[in-house]
N, C-alpha and C positions, 0 to 999 in steps of 0.2 A: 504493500500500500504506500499512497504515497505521505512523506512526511514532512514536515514542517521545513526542512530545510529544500527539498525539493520544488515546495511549491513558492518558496520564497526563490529559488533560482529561475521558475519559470515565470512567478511575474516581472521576473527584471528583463527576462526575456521580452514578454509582453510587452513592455516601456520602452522597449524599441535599443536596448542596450546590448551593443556587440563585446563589451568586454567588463570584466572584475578582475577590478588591480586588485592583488589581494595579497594580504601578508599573513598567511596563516599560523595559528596557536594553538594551543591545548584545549580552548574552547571549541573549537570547529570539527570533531570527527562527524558530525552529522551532517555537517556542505561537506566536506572529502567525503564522503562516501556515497551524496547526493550527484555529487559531479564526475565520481565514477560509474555508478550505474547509469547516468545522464548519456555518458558516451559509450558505455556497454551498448547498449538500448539504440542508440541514434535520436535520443530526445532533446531537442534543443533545449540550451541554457548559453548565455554567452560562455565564449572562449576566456580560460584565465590567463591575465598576464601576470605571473609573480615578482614581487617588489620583496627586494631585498629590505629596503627603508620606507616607511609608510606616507612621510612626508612625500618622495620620491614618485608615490603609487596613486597619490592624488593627485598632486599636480600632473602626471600623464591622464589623470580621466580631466583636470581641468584645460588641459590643451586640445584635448580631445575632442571637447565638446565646443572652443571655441573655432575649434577649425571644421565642425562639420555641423554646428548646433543642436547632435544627439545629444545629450545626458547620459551619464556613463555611472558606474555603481565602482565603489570601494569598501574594501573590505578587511577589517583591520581585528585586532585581538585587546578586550577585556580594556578598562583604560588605563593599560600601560601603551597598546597599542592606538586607542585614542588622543593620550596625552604624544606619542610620538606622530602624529598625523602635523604634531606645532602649527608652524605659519602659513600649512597649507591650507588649514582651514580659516583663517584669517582672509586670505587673499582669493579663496573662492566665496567670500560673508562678500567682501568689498566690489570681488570683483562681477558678483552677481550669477553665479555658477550653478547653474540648478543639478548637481553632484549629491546623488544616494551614496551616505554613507554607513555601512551595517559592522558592528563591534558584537560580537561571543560579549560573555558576560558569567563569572563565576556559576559553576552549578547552585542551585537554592536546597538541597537535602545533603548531607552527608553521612547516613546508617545506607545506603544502598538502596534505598526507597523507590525512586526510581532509574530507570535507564540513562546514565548522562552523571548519577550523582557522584563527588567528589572522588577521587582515586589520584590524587598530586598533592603535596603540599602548598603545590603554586597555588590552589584553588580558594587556600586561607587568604592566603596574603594579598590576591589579586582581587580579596573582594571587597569596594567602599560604600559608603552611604550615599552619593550620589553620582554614579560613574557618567550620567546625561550631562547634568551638570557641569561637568569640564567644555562639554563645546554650547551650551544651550545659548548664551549671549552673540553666537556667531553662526548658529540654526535657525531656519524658518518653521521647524517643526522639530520634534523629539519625543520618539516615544518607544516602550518594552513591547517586545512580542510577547506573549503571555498566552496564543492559544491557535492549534494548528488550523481552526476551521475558518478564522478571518484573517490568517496573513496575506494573501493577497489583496483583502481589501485596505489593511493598514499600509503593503507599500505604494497600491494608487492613491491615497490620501497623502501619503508623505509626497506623492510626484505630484500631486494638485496642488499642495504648497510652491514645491521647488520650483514650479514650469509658473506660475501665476507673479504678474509683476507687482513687487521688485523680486525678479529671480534670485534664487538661493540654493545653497546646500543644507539637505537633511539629515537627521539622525535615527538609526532604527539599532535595537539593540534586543539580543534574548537570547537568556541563558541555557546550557547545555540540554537539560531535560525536555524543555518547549521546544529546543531543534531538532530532537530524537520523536516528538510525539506523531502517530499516522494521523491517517486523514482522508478521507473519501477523494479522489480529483475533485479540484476545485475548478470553475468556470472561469472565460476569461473575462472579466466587467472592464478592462483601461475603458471603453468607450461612455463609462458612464460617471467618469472620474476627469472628466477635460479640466484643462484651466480655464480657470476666467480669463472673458471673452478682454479683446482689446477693449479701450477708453476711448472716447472722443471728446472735442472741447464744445460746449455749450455753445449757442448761438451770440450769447453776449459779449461770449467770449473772443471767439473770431473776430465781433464787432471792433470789439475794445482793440484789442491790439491791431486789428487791418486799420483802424481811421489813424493810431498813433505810427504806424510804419507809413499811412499816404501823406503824413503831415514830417515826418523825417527830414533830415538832412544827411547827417552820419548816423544810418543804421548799423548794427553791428551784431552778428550770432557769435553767443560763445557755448562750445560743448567739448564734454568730453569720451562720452561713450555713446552719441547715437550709431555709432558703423560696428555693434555689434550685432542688427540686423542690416545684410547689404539692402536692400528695399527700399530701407530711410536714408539711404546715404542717396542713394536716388534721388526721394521725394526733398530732403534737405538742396540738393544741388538745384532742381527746380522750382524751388520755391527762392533761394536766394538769387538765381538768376532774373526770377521775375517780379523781384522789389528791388535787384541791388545793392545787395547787403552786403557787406565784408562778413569772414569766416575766420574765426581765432578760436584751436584749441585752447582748450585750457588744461594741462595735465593730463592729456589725452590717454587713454587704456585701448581703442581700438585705432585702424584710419577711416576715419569721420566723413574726410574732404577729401577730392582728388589734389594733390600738393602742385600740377600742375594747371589747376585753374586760375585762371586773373583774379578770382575772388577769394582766395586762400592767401593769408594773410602770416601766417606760422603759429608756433605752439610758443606757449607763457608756463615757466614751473617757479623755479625758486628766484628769478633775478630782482637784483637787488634795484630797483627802479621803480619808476612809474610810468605805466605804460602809457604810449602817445595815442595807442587806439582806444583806449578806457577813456582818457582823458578829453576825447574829442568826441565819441560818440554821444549824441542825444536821446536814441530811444534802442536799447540791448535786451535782446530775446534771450534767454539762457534755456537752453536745452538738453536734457538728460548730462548733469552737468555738478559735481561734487562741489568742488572749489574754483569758482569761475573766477577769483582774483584771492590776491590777500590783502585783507584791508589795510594792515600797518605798515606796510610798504606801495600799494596800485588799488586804486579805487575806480569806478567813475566820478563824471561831475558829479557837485551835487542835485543837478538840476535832473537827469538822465532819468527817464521812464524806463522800468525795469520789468521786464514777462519773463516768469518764469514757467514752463514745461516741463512735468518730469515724471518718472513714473513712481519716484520717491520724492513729491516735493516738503516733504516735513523732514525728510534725511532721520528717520524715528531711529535711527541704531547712532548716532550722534550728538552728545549730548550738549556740544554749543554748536550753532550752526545759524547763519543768518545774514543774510543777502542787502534787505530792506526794498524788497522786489514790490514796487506801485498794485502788481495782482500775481497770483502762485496758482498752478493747476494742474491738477493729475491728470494726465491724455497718453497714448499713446505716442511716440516721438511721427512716426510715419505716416498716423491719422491725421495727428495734427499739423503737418507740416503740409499734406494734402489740400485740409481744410481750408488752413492758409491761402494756399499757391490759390484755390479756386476762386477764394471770396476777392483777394487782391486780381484774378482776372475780371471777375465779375463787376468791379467796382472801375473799372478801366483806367488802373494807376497809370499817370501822366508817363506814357515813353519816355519822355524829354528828360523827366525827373531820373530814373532809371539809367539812362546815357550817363546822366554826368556821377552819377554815385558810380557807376563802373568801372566808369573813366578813371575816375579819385583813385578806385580801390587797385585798378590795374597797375597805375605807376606805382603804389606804396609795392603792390605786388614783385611787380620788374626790377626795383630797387632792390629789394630782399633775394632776388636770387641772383643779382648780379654780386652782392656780398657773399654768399653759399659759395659762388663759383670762383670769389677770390681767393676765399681761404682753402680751398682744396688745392691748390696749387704743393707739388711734392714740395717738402718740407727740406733741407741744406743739414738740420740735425738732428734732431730727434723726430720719432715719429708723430704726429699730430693724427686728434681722432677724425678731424675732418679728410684730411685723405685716408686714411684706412679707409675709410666709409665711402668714401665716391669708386674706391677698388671695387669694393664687395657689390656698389650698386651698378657699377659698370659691366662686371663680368656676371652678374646673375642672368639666370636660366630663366627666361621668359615667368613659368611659374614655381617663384620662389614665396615661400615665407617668412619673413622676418619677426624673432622675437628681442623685442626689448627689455635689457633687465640692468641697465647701464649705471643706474641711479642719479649721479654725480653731471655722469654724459646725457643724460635721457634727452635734453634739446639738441643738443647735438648731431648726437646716432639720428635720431628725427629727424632733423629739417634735411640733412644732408642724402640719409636714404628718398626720400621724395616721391611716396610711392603714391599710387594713383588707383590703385586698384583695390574694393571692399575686402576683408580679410587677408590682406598680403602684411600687415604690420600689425603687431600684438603685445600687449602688455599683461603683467600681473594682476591689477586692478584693485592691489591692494601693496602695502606696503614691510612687508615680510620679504627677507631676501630667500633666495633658492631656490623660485619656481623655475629658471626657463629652461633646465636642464632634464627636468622629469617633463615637464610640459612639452619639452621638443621633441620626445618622445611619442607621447600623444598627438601631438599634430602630423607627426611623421604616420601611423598608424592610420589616423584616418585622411589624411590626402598621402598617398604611396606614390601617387605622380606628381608630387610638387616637392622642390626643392628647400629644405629648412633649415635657419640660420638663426643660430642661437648669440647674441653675442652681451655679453656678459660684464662686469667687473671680475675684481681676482678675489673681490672679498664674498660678493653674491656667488662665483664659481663652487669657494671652500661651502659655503651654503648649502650649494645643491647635491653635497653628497653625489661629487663627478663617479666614485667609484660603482656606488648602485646605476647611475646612469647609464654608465659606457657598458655595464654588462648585461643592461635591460635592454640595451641597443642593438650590440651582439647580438644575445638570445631572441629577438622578438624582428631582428633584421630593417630596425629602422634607423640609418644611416644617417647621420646629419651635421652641416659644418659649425664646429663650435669656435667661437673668436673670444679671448678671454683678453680684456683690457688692463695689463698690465702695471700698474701704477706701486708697487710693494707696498700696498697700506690699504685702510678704510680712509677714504677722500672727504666723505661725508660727516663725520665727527668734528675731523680737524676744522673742516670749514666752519661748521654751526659752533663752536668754542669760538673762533676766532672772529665770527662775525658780531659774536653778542662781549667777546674782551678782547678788541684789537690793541689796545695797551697793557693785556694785565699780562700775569706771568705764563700764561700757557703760550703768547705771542712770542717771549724771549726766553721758551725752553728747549733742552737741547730734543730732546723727543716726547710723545703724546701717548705713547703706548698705542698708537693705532698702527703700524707698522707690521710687516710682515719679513723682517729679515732676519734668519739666512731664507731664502724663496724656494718656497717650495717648485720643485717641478710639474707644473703644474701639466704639459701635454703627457708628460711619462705617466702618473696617474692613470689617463683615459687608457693611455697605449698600453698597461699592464693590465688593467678591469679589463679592456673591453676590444681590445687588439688596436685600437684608434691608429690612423695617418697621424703622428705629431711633427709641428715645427715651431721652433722659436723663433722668434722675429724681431733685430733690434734696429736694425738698417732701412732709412727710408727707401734706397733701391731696392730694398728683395721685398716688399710689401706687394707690388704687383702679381709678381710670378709667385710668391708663394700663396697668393688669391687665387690664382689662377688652376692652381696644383690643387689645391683643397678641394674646390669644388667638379676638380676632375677624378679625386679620390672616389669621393661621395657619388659622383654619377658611375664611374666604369667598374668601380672597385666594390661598392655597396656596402662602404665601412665607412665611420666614420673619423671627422678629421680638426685637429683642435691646432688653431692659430692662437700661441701666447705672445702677443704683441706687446712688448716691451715700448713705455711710453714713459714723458718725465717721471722723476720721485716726485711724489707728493711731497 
């Protein structure tokens, strides 16, 4: 008959889910043995891909699911293996991941009472008072299996959470005895478990902000995650087209905007300024969009009409947070940008008007890549990330991927990649280092014909746990060129000390403890896990050809290939 763990493999089946990262424990004899008779049988259940490191095993279902938008399941032991999932479940909370996450959990009997009950010591130790409670602040749902006749309806409720905006990761969780329990076949119902439908904006709505964009001067959209549906990167382009808006990320997580439109503007993170398009626009749409300035350093005027769009416009998991947005509305990003574009044709905004906002925005535009194209110029000493980066965007494969996990570089690696296509550039979407090395994994998996570029810091590198990666890469034959940024330190400490005490004594000390010296080897790693192509890079002449070698590894050789580009000490 079938049992509790079985039918919990086949509704992940049901959910459309080709794979379970899974790091299994002493919790789990009832999915091992679900997933052998699974493939005795020829009954479908996803494929497992085993993770060495748990952190490592999500962020490949959270790459996974941003490169194909299925939702993928993880699978982790009691929470020890919870609490080791760390900043991956962070950065799918942020980065809006709708990621099944399922954790064993200490047997509940231990005289032998039932099937499953204790036989380990581990089974003392590994049990707390609230094992949920370790990720519940960073879940849209969390809840215990506790009985074999409704676990498939409990994991389409947990997927009607995760798949309903603002998307998330979930938590399901159940001890050894409930995973051993049989159970009549259970039906399939996902069909009766949908997400909530999309949002549209209200008619007043539309009103309100179409009469303040025909009354504009400097319109201006700021977003940062609508291109994690390509659709709305669509409807976003046609709508700014037909008010002539300028486009500015803002701490971007997907690519939003085609970077070669006249109407792209570039991305804003940490700079120490005030921005000249804040400062000059009169009415800014903020769309699906975290932190669209920071107030103590770039603001708007104070005069500026502010819309905000979002499908979190309370930010409810943020407990300061605040805009001072003229109106705030929950819509769908690609309905509403629809809505938009129709009411401003219907309203028959002044062409004229349109021409010259274009105009404006094209020259700020042309000026901005005519800068890009200066500093890529090869470098006389040290390597700069600016050309690294017009390498890698030069000699890429028509369909490549690019993930960003740069921190310190993140405007950089960006403006200079320049990509143009939905899904072709990817971020964490949270702020945990170490995802894009399990993540590149994941993406590789589910696009097999697209080329994936991981490119890194040295500090996010040691992060991602390269050694689980390069042997998950191996084993599971997904290939991918990694560029690991070089700098022997954490960039990012030293900076935010030094920005907030530029005279005190950390400014005139000999070192910060942020350093990484004597340096690890950091291609030999991959090369020893995972067989990797390594090359070390300190020369601005060999950065070409050995771009060029890498991404020929990765295509002819079907192994992957790790660039440690050697760039100034911090």
């Amino acid at each position: 008959m079938p049992t509790t763990s079985s039918a919990l493999l086949e509704a992940f089946s049901e959910q459309g889910m080709s794979y379970l990262f899974a790091n299994f424990g002493s919790d789990h004899p009832a999915v091992i043995e679900a997933i052998a008779e699974a493939r005795a049988t020829g009954r479908k259940i996803p494929s497992v891909i085993t993770c060495p490191n748990e952190m490592v095993g999500m962020s490949a279902a959270h790459g996974y699911w941003q490169a194909s938008g299925q939702p993928q399941a993880t699978l982790v032991h009691v929470e020890c293996g919870t609490q080791a999932l760390a900043g991956a479940v962070h950065n799918a909370a942020k980065g809006r991941a709708p990621i099944m996450i399922f954790a064993g959990a200490s047997p509940v009997t231990q005289e032998g009472e039932l099937k499953g009950s204790r036989n380990e010591f581990i089974h003392w130790i590994q049990d707390v008072h609230d094992q949920r409670g370790i990720v519940r602040g960073y879940v849209k749902y969390d809840a215990e299996l506790k009985s074999a006749k409704n676990v498939k309806s409990m994991v389409h409720r947990a997927m009607q959470f995760a798949l309903s905006e603002p998307q998330g990761p979930v938590y399901l969780m159940g001890a050894r005895e409930i995973m051993e329990e049989t159970t009549d076949p259970l039906p399939d119902t996902t069909a009766s478990w949908k997400a909530m439908a999309s949002s549209a904006l209200a008619d007043d709505a539309i009103k309100e902000i179409g009469l303040n964009l025909l009354e504009a001067r400097r319109p201006l959209l700021i977003t940062s995650y609508v291109g994690r549906k390509p659709l709305a990167v669509t409807a976003l382009v046609e709508f700014c087209r037909a008010a002539g808006i300028g486009v500015l990320d803002s701490v971007p997580t997907w690519l939003n905007y085609p970077h070669d439109d006249e109407l792209y503007l570039g991305s804003q993170w940490n700079e120490v300024r005030q921005s000249p398009l804040l400062a000059e626009a009169d009415v800014i749409v903020v769309v699906d969009c975290d932190v669209p300035w920071i107030p103590s350093v770039s603001r708007p005027r104070p005069d500026a009409k502010i819309f905000h769009i979002d499908t979190d416009p309370l930010k409810e998991q943020m407990p300061l947070w605040h805009i001072g947005a003229t109106a705030s509305f929950r819509a769908d990003a690609e309905v509403a940008l629809r809505q938009l574009t129709h009411w401003l044709r219907s309203a028959r905004i002044d062409s004229e008007v349109v021409r010259k906002r274009i105009a404006h925005y094209t020259e700020i535009h042309r000026m901005r890549r005519e800068a890009l194209a200066a500093a890529e110029a090869m470098p006389k000493s040290s390597i700069t990330v600016e050309y690294l980066v017009s390498c890698l965007r030069k000699h890429a494969p028509t369909q490549t991927v690019f993930l960003n996990e740069t921190i310190t570089n993140y405007k950089i690696v960006t403006d200079h990649l320049m990509p143009t296509v939905p899904g072709s550039l990817l971020f964490s979407g949270g702020g945990s280092l170490g995802w894009s090395g399990g993540a590149a994994v994941g993406v590789k998996l589910a696009r097999p014909e697209a080329t994936v570029v991981a490119i890194c810091g040295d500090g996010s590198y040691m992060f991602s746990v390269p050694s689980s990666v390069h042997w998950m890469a191996r084993r599971y034959q997904t290939p991918f060129l990694q560029v690991v940024l070089n700098n022997r330190g954490w960039k990012s400490p030293k900076r935010a000390a030094l920005a907030l005490h530029p005279d005190g004594y950390a400014s005139r000390a000999n070192q910060l403890d942020t350093g990484f010296d004597p340096v690890p080897d950091y291609a030999g790693i991959a090369a020893a896990a995972g067989g990797a192509w390594a090359k070390k890079v300190k020369d601005p002449a060999e950065v070409d050809e050995a771009v060029v070698e890498a991404y020929r590894v990765v295509r002819d050789e079907g192994r992957c290939a790790v660039l440690d580009v050697w760039l100034d000490h911090l």
